[in-house]
N, C-alpha and C positions, 0 to 999 in steps of 0.2 A: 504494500500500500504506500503510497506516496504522500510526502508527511509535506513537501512543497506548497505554500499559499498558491491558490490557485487567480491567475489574472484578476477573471471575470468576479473575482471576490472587490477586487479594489473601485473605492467609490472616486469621480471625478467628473467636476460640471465643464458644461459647454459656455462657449463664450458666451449664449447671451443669458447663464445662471440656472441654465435647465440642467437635472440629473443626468450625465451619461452610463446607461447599464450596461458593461462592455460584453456581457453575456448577450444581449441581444446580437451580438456580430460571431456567434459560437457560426462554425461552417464556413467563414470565409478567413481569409488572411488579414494581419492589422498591420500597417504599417505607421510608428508611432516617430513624431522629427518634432524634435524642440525647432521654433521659427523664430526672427526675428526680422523687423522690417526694416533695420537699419544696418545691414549687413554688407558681407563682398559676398554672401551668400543667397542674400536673398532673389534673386532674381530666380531662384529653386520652385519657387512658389509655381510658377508656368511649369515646371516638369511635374510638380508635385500634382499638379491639377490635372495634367495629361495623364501619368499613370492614373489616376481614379476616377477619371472617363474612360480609359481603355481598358482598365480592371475591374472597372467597379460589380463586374455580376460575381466576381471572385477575391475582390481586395477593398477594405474599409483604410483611409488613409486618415490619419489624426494629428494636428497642425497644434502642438502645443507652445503655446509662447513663454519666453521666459527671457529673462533681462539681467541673466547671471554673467553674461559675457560683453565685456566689453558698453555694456548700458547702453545694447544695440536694442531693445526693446522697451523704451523708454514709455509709451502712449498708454493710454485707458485702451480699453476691454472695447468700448466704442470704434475709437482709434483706428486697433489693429484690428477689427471687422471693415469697418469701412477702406483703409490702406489696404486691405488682401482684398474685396469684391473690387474697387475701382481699378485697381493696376494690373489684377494680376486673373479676375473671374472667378476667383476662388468659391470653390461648390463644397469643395469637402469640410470636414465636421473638423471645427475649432473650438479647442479648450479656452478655460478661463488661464488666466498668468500664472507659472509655476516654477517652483524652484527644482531643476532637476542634478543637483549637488550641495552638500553641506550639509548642516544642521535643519534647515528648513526643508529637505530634499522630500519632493511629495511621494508618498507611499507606492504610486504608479513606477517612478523611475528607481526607487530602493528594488522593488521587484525585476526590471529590465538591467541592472547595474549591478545588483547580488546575484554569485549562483549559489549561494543557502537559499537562497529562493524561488530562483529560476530553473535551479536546477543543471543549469548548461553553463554559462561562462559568468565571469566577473568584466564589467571594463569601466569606464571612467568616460564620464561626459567631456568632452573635450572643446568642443563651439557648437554653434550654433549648426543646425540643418545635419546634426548627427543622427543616422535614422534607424530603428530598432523593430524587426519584421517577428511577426507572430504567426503561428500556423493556427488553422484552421478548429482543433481543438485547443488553444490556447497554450501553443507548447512555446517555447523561445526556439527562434532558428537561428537568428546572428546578427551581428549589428555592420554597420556601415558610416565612415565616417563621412564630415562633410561634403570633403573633395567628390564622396559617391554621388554622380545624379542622378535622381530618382528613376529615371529612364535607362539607368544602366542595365547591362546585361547580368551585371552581379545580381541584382535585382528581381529582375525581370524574368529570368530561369528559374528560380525561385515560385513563381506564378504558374 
């Protein structure tokens, strides 16, 4: 028996302060990226939004923001809705602001970041648009640093 927290256990809201049940996405793939809109990263957002219109009957894509790097995620919860729909089309599903290292580190990235948790690896948040894929029964597959575009084939084989 597997003594591992399970994902779909972990609670996290959407940008605009709604519950996200990440159990609802049991069956398809997660793909989980800290974002930030003041980035050399960010322009990711256009790839980000491509995979999860071309994955989306197989892949949930989750745009979490966080302002741990470099105070490249500086704006309100508003903000960064409005900055990702106007520049970028952004469709996929964005969290509220979070901290994915340190003392504040939200329970979501403690899970994706421990393998006491995960089960599979340990690694360390590094910047921004580092992106952390989930299988289809909420298992850890592997992570992806920024340099990865979400369009890559690292990726995308994966799918």
């Amino acid at each position: 028996m597997s003594t591992q927290p399970s994902l779909y256990d972990i609670s996290i809201n959407s940008i605009t302060g709604e519950p996200i049940n990440l159990s609802d996405f049991k069956g398809k793939k997660i793909l989980f990226v800290n974002t930030a809109s003041e980035c050399g990263f960010t322009g990711q957002y256009e790839g980000l939004e491509k995979i999860h219109q071309t994955y989306k009957d197989k892949l949930v894509v989750i745009g979490l923001p966080c302002n741990q790097f470099g105070g490249q995620e500086p704006g309100t919860l508003t903000e960064i809705q409005t900055f990702c729909k106007q520049n970028y089309g952004v469709t996929f599903l964005m969290t509220e602001k979070i901290d994915v290292k340190g003392k504040n580190q939200h329970p979501l990235y403690a899970w994706l970041t421990k393998k006491e948790l995960n089960g599979v690896k340990s690694s360390s948040v590094k910047w921004n648009f580092q992106k952390y894929l989930i299988d289809e029964n909420g298992k850890y597959i592997d992570f992806y640093y920024s340099l990865t575009k979400p369009m890559s084939s690292k990726i995308t084989k994966q799918l």
